[in-house]
N, C-alpha and C positions, 0 to 999 in steps of 0.2 A: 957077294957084297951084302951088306947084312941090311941096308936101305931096299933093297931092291926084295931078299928074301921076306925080310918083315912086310912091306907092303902089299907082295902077291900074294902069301901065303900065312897071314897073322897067327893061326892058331898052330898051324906047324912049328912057324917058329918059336912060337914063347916054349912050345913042351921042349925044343929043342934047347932052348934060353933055362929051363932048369938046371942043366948042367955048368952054365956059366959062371963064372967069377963075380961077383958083383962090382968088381974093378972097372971088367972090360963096361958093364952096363955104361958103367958113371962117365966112363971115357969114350963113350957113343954119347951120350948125352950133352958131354962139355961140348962133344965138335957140331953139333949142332945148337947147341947154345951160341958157344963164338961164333960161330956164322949169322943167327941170327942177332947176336950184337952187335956185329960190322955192317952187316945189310939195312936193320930197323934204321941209325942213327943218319946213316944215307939216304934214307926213305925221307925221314923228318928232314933232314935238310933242303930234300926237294921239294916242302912242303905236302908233303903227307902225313896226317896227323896219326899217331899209334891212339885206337880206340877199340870197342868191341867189333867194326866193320872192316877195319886195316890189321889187327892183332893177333897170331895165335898164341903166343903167350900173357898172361897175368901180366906177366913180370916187365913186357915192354909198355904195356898201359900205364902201370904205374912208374914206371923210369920214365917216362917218357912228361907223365904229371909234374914228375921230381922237378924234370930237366927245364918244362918252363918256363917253372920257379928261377932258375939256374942264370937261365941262358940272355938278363938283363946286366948279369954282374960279371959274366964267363963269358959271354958273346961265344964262338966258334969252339973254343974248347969243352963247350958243355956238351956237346956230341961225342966226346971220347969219355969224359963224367960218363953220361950217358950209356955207354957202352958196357961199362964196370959196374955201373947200376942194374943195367939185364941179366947180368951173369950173376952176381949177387941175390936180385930178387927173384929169380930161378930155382936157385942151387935153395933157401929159403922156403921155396913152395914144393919143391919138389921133396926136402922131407918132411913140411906136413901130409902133402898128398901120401906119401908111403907110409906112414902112420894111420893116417883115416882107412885108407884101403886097406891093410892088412886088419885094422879091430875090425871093418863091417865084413869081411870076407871071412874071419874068424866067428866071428858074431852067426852069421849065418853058416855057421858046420863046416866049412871049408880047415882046410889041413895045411903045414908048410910054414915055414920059415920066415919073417918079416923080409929075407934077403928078395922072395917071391914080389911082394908089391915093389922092392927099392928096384927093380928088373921090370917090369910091367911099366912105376910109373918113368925109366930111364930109355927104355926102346920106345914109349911110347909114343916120345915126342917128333918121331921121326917123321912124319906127314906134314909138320910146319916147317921143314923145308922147302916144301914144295910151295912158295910164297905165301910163307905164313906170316910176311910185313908187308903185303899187297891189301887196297882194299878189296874185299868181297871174294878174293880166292884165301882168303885168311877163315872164312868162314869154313868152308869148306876144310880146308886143312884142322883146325880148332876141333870140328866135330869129329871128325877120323881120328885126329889122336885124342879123346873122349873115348870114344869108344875104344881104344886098343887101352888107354890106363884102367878104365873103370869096369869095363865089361869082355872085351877076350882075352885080353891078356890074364886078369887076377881069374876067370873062371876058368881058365885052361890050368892055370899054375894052381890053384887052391882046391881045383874037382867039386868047386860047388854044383847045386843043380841047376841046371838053364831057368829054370823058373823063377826060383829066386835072385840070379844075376840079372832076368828082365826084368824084372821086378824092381830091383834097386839102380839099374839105367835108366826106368821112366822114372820113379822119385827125383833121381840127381837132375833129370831133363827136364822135369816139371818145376823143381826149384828155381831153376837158371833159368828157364824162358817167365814166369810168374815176378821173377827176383828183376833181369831185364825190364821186362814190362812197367812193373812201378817205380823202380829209382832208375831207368834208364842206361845201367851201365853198369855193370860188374865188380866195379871198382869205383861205382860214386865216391864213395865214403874218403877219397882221397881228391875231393875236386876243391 
């Protein structure tokens, strides 16, 4: 099971995720995407709000902003908006992310294919299943797939040097907790 493999054994896996299709990636990715659109929008119903402490995705913080907005004129039906919303604002960040990761992984000497980062950043998200629309176990899950997009997976697949992939994990870490700290949220800019 490719959950279970990616999980125990990250760096095995991505070298072995070379040889993959970038097909199967994206369709590892949807079925954890759909899941976490059916899951998040049940969370928010039962009053759980999608923020940086309940979220491992982006993309349900800001559906979730959307939904809101939404949910005075749509009553009940904005949880299924909602849902469309995740999977859209997902699919959306996941190919900026594979764009960014492949220039800086390029950028820093590394070798390989841009198929390399669309594979990194589509297995990566596999840790925010594991309640990644919980509060405070979203954290946890958020930071594991972090690290599997940004740093083991693109240096396994790219053969950059460890130094420079820590290197640009603490920059990305240092932005996001700095960036956190004075606007409060990840996704202020949508409040």
């Amino acid at each position: 099971m490719i959950l279970i493999d990616l999980l125990s054994n990250p760096t095995e896996f991505f070298q072995t995720a070379r040889d993959k299709h970038w097909r199967e990636a994206f369709g590892f990715f949807l079925i954890i995407t759909v899941a976490l659109s059916i899951l998040t929008p049940i969370a928010n119903y039962l009053g759980i709000q999608s923020t940086d402490i309940s979220s491992a995705y982006q993309a349900q913080i800001i559906a979730y902003r959307v939904s809101t907005v939404l949910l005075p004129q749509y009553g009940v039906y904005t949880y299924f908006i909602e849902a469309l919303l995740i999977i859209g604002f997902a699919i959306i960040i996941l190919l900026f992310l594979t764009g960014f990761v492949h220039v800086i992984y390029r950028a820093m000497g590394g070798s390989g294919p841009i198929s390399n980062a669309w594979k990194t950043s589509c297995y990566g998200v596999a840790p925010c299943i594991l309640g990644g629309f919980l509060p405070y176990i979203s954290l946890f899950a958020a930071a594991y797939s972090l690290l599997l997009q940004i740093y083991i997976g693109p240096k396994t697949l790219y053969g950059v040097q460890e130094s420079r992939a820590v290197v640009f994990l603490a920059v990305i870490l240092a932005l996001t907790f700095i960036e956190m700290l004075t606007v409060g949220t990840t996704v202020e800019f949508f409040a």
